[in-house]
C-alpha positions in Angstrom: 108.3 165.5 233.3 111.0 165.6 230.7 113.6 163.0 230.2 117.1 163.6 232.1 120.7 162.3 230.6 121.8 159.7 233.7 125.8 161.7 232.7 127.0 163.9 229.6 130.3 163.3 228.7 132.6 166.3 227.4 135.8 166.6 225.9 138.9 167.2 223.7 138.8 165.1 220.3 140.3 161.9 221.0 139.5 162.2 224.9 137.0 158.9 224.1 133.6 160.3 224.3 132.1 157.9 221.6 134.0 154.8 222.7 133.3 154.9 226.8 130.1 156.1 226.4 129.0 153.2 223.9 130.5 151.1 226.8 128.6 152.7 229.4 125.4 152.9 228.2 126.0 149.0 227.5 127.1 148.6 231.0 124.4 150.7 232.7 121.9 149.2 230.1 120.8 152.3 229.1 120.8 154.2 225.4 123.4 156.3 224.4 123.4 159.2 222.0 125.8 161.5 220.5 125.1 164.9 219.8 127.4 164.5 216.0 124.9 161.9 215.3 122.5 163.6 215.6 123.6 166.4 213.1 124.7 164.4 211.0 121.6 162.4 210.9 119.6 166.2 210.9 121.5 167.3 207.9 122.1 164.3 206.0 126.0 164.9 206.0 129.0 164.4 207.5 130.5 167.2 210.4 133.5 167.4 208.1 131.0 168.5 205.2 129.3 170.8 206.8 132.3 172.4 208.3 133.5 172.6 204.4 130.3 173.7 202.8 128.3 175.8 205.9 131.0 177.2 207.9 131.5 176.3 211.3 129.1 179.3 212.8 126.6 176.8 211.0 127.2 174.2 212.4 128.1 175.3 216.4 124.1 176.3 215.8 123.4 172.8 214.7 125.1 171.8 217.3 123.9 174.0 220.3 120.5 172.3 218.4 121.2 169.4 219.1 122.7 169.1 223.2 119.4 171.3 224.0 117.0 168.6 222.4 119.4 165.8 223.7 119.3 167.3 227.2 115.7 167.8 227.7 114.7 164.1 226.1 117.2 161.6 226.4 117.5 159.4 229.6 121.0 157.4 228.9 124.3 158.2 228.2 124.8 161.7 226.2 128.2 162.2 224.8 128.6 165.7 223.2 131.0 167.1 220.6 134.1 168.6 221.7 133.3 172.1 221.0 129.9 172.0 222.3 131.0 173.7 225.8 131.8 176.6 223.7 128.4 178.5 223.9 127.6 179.9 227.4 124.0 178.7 227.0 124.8 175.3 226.6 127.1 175.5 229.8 124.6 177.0 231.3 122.0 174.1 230.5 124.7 171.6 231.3 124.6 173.3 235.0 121.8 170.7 235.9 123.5 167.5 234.4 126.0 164.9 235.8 129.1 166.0 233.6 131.9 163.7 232.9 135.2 165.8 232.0 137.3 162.9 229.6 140.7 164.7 229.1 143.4 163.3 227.5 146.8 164.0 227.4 148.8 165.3 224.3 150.9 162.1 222.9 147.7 159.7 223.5 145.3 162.3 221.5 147.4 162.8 218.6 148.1 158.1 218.7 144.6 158.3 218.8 143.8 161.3 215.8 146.4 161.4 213.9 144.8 159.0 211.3 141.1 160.5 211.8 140.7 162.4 208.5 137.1 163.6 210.1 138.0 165.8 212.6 138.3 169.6 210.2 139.1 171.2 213.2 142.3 169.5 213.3 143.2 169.2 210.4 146.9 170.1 209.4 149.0 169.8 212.2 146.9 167.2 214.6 149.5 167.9 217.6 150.0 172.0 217.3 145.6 172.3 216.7 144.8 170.2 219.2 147.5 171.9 221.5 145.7 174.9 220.6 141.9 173.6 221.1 142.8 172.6 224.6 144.6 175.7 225.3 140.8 177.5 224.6 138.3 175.3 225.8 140.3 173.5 229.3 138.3 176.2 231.5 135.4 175.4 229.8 135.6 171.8 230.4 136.3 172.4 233.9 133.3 175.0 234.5 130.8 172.3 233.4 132.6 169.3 234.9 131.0 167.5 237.7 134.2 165.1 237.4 137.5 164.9 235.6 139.0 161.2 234.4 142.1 162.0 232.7 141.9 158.4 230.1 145.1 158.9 228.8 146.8 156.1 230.4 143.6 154.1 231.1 141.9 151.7 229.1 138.2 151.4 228.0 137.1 149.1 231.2 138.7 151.1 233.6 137.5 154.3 232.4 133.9 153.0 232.9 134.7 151.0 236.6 135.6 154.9 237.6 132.8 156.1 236.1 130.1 153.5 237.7 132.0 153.9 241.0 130.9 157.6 240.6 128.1 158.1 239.4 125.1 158.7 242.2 123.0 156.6 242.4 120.0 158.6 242.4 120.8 160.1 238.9 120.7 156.1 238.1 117.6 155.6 239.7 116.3 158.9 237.7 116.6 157.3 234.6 114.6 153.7 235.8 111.4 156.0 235.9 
């Protein structure tokens, strides 16, 4: 039997994918991994880079790569990249995960991108892109969310209190085998 993420984590740029799951994973004890690691560590480059040198068809294939591998072997905490939703078969495979929907509101992304030179999608004008980003992808996000946390006005702890609170038991019991 293949391994089984114990909760993917989705979202906007900025909505704290890394940063709660590196404290959830340490929480729950469990590994986490992040799908932009592994591309980068696949391709020997930054996302910025390739985005700049491949073209971002390139990399969305990467990508799509990358959360199917993730999905089907890791047994922790998977955080994926903000666009990942975008192909219908990776919201499709997500169908049989616990998803965790991090939003964030506009004023607390941009605090929190603004000085993020990595991001190429929002590069420019962080607050009118990432207006823009969420505009497309919301219904996405919603279609593959088991739950929403808004961690706009919440703070690293908390986020992960709500989380642990929520999280079924059995998908942590799941992940023990």
């Amino acid at each position: 039997m293949s391994a089984k993420p114990v909760v993917v984590l989705v979202g906007p740029p900025g909505s704290g994918k890394t940063t709660v799951g590196a404290a959830l994973a340490e929480r729950l004890e469990l590994p986490l991994r992040d799908t932009d690691q592994d591309v980068e560590t696949l391709t020997g480059t930054t996302i910025a880079e390739l985005f700049v040198d491949r073209g971002e068809a390139y990399f969305r294939e990467l990508e799509s790569e990358a959360v199917r591998a993730a999905l089907d072997s890791h047994s922790g905490v998977l955080a994926l990249g903000g666009g990942a939703i975008l192909r219908s078969e990776t919201r499709k495979a997500l169908s049989a995960h616990y998803v965790v929907w991090l939003d964030v509101n506009v004023p607390h992304a941009v605090k929190r991108l603004d000085m993020n030179a990595a991001r190429p999608l929002l590069l420019g004008n962080v607050r009118g892109r990432f207006i823009e980003l969420d505009r497309e992808r919301r219904t996405l996000y919603a279609e593959v969310a088991t739950i929403h946390v808004d961690t706009s006005e919440l703070g690293i702890e908390e986020i992960v209190d709500n989380l642990c609170a929520q999280i079924p038991s059995r998908s942590l019991r799941s992940s023990e085998s």
